[in-house]
BAVEX-734854 format. One record per residue (C-alpha): x, y, z; residue number from 0. Coordinates in pm, 1 decimal. Layout:
// residues N
R     east    north       up titi
R        X        Y        Z  NUM
...
//
This chain:
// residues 387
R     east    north       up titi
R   6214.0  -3081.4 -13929.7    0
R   6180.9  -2715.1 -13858.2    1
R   5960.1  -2648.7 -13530.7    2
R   5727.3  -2354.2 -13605.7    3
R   5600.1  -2300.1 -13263.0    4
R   5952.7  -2186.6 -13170.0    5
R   6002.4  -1906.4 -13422.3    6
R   5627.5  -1765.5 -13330.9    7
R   5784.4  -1752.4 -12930.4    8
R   6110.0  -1611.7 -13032.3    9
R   5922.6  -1362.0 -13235.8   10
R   5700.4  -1263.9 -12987.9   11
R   5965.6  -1280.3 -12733.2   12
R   6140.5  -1011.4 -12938.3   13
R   5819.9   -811.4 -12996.3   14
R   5777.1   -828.5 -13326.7   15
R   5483.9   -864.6 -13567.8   16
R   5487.0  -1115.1 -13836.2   17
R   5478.7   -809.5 -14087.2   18
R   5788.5   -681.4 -13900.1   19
R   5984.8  -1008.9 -13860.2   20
R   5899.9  -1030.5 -14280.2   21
R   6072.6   -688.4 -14343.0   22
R   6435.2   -761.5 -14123.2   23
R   6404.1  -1115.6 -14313.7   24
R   6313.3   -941.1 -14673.2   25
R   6033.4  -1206.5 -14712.7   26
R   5691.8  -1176.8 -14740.4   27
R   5454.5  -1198.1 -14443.6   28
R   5307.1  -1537.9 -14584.9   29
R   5667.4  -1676.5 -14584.3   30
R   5678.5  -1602.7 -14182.2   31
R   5311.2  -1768.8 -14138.7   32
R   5415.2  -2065.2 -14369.4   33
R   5707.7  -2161.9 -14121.5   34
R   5522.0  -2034.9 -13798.4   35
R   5284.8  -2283.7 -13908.8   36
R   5469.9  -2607.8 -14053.4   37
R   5379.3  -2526.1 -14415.3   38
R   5717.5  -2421.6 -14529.7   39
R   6119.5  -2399.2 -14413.5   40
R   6319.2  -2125.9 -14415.1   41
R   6612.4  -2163.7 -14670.6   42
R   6986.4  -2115.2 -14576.9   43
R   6981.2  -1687.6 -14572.6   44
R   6692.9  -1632.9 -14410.8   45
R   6829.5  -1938.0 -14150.7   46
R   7099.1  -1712.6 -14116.9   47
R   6913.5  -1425.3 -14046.3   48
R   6687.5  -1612.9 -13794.9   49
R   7008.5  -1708.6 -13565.8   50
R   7142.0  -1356.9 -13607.7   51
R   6857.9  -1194.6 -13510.3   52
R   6733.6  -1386.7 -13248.1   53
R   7062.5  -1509.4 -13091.4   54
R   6953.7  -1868.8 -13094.6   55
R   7158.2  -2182.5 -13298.9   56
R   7024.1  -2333.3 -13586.1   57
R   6959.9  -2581.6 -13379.9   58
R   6671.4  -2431.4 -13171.4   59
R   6442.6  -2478.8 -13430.4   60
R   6479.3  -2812.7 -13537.8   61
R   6469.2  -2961.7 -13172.2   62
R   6158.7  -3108.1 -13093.2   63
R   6151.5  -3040.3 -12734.1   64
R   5938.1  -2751.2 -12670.3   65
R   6007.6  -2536.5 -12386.8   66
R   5724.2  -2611.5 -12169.3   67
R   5483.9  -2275.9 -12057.8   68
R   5483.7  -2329.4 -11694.2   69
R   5355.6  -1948.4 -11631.4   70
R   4981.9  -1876.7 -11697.0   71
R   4881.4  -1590.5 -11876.5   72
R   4592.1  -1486.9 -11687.9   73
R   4798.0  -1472.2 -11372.0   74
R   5062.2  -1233.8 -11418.9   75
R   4979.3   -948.8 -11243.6   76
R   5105.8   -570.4 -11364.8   77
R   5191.9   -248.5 -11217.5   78
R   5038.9    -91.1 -11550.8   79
R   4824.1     94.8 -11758.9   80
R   4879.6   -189.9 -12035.9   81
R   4717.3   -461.0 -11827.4   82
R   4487.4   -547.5 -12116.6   83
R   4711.1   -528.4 -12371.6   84
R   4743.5   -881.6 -12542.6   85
R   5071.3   -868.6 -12721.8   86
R   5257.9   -734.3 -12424.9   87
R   5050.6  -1024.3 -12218.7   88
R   5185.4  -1285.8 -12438.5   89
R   5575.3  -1113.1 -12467.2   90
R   5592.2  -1190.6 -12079.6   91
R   5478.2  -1471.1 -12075.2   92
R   5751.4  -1605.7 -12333.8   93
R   6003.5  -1415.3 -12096.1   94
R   5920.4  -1585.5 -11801.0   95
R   5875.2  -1904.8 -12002.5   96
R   6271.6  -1881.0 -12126.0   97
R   6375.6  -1760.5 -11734.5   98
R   6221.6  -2046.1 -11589.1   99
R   6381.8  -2282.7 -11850.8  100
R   6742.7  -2137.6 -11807.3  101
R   6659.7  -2175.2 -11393.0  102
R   6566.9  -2536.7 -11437.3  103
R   6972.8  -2582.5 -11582.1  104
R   7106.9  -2385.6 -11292.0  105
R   6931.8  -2555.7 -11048.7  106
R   7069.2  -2896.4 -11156.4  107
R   7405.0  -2719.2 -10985.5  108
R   7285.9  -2494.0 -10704.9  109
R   7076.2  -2603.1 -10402.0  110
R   6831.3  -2269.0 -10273.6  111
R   6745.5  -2211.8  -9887.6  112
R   6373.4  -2293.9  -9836.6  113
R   6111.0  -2078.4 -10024.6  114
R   5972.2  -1910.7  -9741.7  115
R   5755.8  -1681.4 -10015.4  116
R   5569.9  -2017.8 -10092.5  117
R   5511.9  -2105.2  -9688.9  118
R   5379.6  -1766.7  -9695.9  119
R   5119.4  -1765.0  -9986.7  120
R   4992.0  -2088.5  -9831.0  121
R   4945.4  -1931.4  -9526.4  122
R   4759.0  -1653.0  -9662.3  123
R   4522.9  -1908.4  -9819.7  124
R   4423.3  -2068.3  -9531.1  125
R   4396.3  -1736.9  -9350.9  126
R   4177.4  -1586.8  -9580.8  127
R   3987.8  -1919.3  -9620.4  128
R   3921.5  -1870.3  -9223.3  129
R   3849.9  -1538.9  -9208.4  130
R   3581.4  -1584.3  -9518.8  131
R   3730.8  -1384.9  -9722.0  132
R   4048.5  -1063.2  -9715.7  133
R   3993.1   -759.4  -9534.1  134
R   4202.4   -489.6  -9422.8  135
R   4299.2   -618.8  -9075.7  136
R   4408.7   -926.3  -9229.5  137
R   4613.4   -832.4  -9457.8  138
R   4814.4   -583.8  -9182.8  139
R   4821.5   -928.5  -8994.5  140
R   4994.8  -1129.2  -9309.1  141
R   5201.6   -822.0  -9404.0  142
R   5372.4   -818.8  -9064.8  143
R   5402.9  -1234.8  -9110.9  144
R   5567.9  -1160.1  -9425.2  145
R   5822.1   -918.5  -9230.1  146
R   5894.3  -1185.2  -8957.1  147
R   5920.4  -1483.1  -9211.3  148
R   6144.9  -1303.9  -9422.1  149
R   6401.0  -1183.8  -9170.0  150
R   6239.5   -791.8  -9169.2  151
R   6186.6   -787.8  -8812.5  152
R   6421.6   -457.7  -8722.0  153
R   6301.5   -105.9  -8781.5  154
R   6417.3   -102.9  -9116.1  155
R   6380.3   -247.8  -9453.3  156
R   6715.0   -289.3  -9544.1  157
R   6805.5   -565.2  -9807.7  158
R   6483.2   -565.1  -9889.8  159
R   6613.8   -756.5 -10245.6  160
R   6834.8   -927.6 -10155.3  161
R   6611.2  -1076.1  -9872.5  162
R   6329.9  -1162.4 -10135.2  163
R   6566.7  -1316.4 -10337.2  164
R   6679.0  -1546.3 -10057.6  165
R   6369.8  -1675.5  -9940.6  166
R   6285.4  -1793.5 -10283.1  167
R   6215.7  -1521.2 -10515.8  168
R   6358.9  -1497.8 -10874.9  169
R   6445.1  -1148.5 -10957.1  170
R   6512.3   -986.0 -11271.9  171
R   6537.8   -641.0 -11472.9  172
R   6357.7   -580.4 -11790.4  173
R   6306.6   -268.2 -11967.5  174
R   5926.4   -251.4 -11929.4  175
R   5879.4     76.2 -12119.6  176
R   5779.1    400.0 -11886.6  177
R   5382.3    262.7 -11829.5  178
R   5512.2    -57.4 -11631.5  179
R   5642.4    -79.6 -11299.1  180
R   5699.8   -468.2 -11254.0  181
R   5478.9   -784.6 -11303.4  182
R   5536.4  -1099.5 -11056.6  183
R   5379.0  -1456.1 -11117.7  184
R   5421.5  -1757.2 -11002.0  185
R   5521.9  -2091.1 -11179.5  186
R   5255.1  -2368.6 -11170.8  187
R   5491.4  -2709.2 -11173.0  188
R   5785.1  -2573.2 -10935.9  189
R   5592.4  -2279.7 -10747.9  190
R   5893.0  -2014.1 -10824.9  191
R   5766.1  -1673.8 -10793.6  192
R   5922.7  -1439.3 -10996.7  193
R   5935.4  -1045.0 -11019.6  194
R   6056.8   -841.4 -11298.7  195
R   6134.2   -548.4 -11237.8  196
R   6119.4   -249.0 -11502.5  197
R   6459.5    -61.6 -11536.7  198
R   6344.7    302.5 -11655.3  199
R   6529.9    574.6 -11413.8  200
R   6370.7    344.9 -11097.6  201
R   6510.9    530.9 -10764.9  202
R   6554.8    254.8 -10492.7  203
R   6335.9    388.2 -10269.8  204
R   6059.0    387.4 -10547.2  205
R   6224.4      9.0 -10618.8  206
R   6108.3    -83.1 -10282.3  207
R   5770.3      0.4 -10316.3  208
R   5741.9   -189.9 -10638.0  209
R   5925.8   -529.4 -10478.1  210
R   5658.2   -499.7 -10176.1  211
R   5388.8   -428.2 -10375.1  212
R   5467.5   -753.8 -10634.7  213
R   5500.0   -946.4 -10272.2  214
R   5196.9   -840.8 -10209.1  215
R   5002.5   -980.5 -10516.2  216
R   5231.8  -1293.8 -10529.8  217
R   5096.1  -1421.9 -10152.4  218
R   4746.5  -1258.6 -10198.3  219
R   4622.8  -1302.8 -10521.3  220
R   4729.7  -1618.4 -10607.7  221
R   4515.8  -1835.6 -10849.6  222
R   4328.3  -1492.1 -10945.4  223
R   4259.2  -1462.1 -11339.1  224
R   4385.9  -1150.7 -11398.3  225
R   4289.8  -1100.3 -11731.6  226
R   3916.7  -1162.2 -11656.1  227
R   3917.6   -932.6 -11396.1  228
R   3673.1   -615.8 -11442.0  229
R   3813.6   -282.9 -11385.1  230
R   3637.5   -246.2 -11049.7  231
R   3773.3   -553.6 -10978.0  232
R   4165.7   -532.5 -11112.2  233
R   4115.1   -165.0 -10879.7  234
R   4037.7   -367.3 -10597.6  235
R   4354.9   -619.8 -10602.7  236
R   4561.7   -301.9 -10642.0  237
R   4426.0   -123.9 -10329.1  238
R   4516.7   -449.8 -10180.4  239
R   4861.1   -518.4 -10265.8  240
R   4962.5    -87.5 -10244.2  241
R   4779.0   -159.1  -9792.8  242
R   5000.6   -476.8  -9772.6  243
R   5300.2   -260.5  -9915.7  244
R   5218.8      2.4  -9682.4  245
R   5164.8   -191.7  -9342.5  246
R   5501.6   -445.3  -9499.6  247
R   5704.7   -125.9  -9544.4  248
R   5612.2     75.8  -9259.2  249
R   5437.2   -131.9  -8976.4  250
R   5169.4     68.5  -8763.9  251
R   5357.8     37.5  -8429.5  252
R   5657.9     84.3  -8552.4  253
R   5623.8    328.5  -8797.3  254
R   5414.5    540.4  -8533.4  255
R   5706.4    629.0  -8306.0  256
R   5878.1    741.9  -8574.8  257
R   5601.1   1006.2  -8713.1  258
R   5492.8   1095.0  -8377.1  259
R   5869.2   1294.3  -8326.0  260
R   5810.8   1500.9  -8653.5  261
R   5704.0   1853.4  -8546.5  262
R   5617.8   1984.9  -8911.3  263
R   5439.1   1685.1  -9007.7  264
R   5320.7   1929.7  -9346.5  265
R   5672.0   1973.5  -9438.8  266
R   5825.4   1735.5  -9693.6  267
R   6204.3   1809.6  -9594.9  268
R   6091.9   1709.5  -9183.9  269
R   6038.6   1283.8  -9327.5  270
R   6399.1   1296.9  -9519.2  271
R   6553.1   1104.3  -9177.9  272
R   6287.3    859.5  -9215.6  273
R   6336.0    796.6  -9569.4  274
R   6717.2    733.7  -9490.9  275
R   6581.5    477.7  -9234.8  276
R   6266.9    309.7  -9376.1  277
R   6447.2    313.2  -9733.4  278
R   6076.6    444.8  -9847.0  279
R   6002.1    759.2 -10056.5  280
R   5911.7   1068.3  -9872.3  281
R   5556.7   1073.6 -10067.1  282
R   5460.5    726.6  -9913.5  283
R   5615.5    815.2  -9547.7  284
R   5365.6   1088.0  -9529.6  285
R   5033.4    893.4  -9708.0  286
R   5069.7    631.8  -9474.6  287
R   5103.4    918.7  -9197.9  288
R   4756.6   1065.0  -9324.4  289
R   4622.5    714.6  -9361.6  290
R   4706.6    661.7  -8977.6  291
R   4504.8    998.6  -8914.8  292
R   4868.3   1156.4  -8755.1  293
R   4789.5   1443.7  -9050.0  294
R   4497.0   1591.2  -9080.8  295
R   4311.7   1658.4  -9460.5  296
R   4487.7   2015.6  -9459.2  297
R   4751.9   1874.0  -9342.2  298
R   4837.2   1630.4  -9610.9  299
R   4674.3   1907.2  -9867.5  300
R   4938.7   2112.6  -9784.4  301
R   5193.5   1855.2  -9760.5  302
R   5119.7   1809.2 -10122.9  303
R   5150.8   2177.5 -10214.7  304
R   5483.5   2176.1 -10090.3  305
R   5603.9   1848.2 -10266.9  306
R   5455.7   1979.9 -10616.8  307
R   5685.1   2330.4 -10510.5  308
R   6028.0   2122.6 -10435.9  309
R   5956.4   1923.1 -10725.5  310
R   6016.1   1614.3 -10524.0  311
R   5707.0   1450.0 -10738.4  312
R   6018.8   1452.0 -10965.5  313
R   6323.9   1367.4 -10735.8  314
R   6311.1   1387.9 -10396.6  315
R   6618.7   1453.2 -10170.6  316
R   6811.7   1092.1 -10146.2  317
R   6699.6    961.2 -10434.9  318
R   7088.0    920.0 -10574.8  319
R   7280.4    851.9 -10286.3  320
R   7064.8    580.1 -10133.6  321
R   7229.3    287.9 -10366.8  322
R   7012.5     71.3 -10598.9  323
R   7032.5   -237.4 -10520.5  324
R   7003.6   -521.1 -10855.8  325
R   6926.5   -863.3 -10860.4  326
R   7227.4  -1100.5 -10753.6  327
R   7092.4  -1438.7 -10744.4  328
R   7136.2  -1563.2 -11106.1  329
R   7446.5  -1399.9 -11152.5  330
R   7617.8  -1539.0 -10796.2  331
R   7467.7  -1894.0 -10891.8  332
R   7604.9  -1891.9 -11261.6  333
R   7993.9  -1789.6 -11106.8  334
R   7935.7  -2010.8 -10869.7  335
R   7842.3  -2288.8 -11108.3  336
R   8183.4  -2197.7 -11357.2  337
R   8391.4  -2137.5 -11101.6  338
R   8394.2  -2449.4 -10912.7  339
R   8376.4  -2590.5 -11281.5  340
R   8026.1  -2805.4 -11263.7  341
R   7928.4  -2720.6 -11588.3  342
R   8042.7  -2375.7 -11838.4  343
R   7934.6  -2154.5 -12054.5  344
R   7920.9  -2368.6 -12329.5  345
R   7716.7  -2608.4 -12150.1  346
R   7467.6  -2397.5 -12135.3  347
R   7434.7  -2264.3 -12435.5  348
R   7426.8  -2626.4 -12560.4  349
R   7137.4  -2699.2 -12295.4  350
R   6902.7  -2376.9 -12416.1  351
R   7065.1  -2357.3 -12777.9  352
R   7086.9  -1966.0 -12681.7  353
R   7375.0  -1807.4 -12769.7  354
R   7575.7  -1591.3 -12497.7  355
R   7393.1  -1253.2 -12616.6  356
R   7031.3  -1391.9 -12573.6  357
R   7084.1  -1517.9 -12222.3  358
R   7253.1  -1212.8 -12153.7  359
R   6993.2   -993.8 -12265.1  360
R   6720.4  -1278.6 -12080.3  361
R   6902.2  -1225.7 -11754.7  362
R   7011.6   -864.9 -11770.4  363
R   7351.7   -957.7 -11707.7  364
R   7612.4   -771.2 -11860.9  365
R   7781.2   -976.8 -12135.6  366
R   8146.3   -866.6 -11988.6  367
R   8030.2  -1141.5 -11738.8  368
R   8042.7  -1420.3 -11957.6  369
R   8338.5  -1339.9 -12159.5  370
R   8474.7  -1431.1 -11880.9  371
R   8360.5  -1776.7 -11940.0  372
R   8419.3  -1844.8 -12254.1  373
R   8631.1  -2122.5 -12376.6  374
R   8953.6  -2008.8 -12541.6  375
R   9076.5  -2273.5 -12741.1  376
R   9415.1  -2431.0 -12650.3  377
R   9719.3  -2329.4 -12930.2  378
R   9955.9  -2566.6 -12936.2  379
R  10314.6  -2427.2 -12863.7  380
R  10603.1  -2553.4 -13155.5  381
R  10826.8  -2321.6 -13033.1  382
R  10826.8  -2471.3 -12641.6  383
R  10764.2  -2782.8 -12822.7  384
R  11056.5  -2794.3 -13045.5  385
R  11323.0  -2722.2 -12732.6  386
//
């Protein structure tokens, strides 16, 4: 029996409309609603087109099993101007939905350290549930927590990634469009928290700022409803997460020894040492200088002037030889996983009923990756045979 509910995610995955889905399929848009909705199957073409257009086997849709939503809609929380926007809402969600399932297979095979991201979002509860409520001197307290817990404790924030991702954090790349930074949620059955990352011309030090910021939301603004939130109020739980990302990035007394040595504090080109050292942008080095009252209002004013003249709104000096880091956790569990031979390629497809380009494309994985994997079926040799 064909499963409806599965082409409506995969469609919405995909972003398209039932009108639009109608057109690639030459059908009409009554046809799509008919299967979405259990009132019709698709015949053999438009079968065909369905697997070639959403990389899936036939199979998908006639397996009852439904991929289970363990992500909430209401609490994924964006670094965007398309917050409200419902369709884009629901496309995540189905993302995250299909990243959780295909983590779910790989964690049959690979065992994680503790998720020290989780300790930490409980701890924030119970802090804020003492203090009556979250103020700014709390969360510099839990921001320098997160630091300690999460192995951040020198002058620096390098590995900031790759640190996330090994204190439990799933990481990905998406292309978000320009408007959208990254979104991060967490998982309601197996408490993974997961940031996606948007991949549009991202410099690391700008990456940083996003990864902090997501932290941020993850361990403070868990259980919020987003989606209900007024703009006052979405404002607020911004502010929020950009101090933690501030005080996480560049802790007061550390951070303070550091700007008290720069003589030309208006000068963008005098905080380019401390970008190489705090892996932070130049533009956030000297707001959180201002914000710590070591510039005055001209001060930063002019500071300003001068970053508008260098252009570094733009690029700023660094930007492409401080390396990007990517997310490596998927991609060293899955070799991990073939190469020791505990399951393959195949397996998994056979598990999702994805073929190799859609968990490609749901991973951001290069598919020269898996064809490395593939099964190559075994020729029989006449010619050795026959001697």
């Amino acid at each position: 029996m064909f499963v409806g509910e599965k082409l409506t995610d995969i469609r919405v995955l995909h972003g398209y409309s039932r009108n639009e889905l109608a057109t690639i399929l030459d059908v009409s848009e009554q046809s799509v609603w008919q299967y979405e909705n259990g009132y019709a199957t698709p015949g053999i073409q438009t079968m065909n087109k369905l697997r070639e257009v959403f990389k899936v086997r036939t199979k998908f849709f006639y397996t009852e099993q439904i991929i289970e939503n363990d992500i909430k809609e209401e609490s994924i929380a964006y670094r965007s101007s398309e917050r409200n926007s419902i369709k884009k809402t629901k496309t995540e969600t189905i993302h995250l939905k299909y990243l959780n399932y295909l983590v779910d297979y790989i964690e049959q095979y690979v065992e994680y350290p503790i998720n020290n991201i989780l300790k930490l979002r409980e701890y924030t509860i119970r802090e804020i549930n003492n203090n009556n409520g979250l103020n700014e001197g709390l969360i510099k307290e839990i921001s320098l927590q997160a630091r300690q817990m999460l192995g951040l404790e020198n002058e620096n924030n390098e590995g900031l990634l790759f640190l996330l991702e090994k204190n439990g954090a799933f990481i990905f790349e998406k292309s978000l469009g320009i408007k959208t930074d990254a979104y991060s949620a967490w998982t309601k059955k197996s408490n993974r928290p997961f940031i996606i990352l948007g991949n549009f011309k991202k410099s690391s030090v700008r990456r940083n700022f996003d990864l902090a910021h997501e932290l941020g939301h993850l361990i403070l603004h868990y259980g919020i409803n987003i989606l209900e939130l007024t703009t006052k109020e979405y404002e607020k739980i911004e502010k929020e997460a950009n101090l933690f990302a501030a005080n996480f990035l560049l802790p007061e007394e550390m951070f303070k020894n550091d700007i008290e040595c720069i003589q030309k504090k208006s000068n963008p080109n005098s905080y380019i040492e401390l970008k190489e050292k705090w892996k932070v942008s130049i533009a956030a080095i000297a707001y959180r200088a201002y914000k710590l009252n070591f510039l005055s209002y001209q001060q930063y004013r002019y500071f300003n002037v001068l970053l508008n003249r260098f252009d570094y709104k733009v690029k700023e000096p660094l930007d492409e030889s401080i390396p990007i880091l990517r997310p490596g956790k998927i991609r060293s569990s899955l070799k991990f996983i073939f190469d020791n031979n505990l399951a393959n390629l195949e397996s998994l497809c056979k598990y999702s009923l994805f073929e190799m380009e859609l968990i490609s494309n749901l991973f951001e994985i290069e598919q020269d990756f898996f064809n490395d994997y593939i099964m190559k079926p075994k020729l029989y040799d006449f010619a050795k045979r026959a001697k």
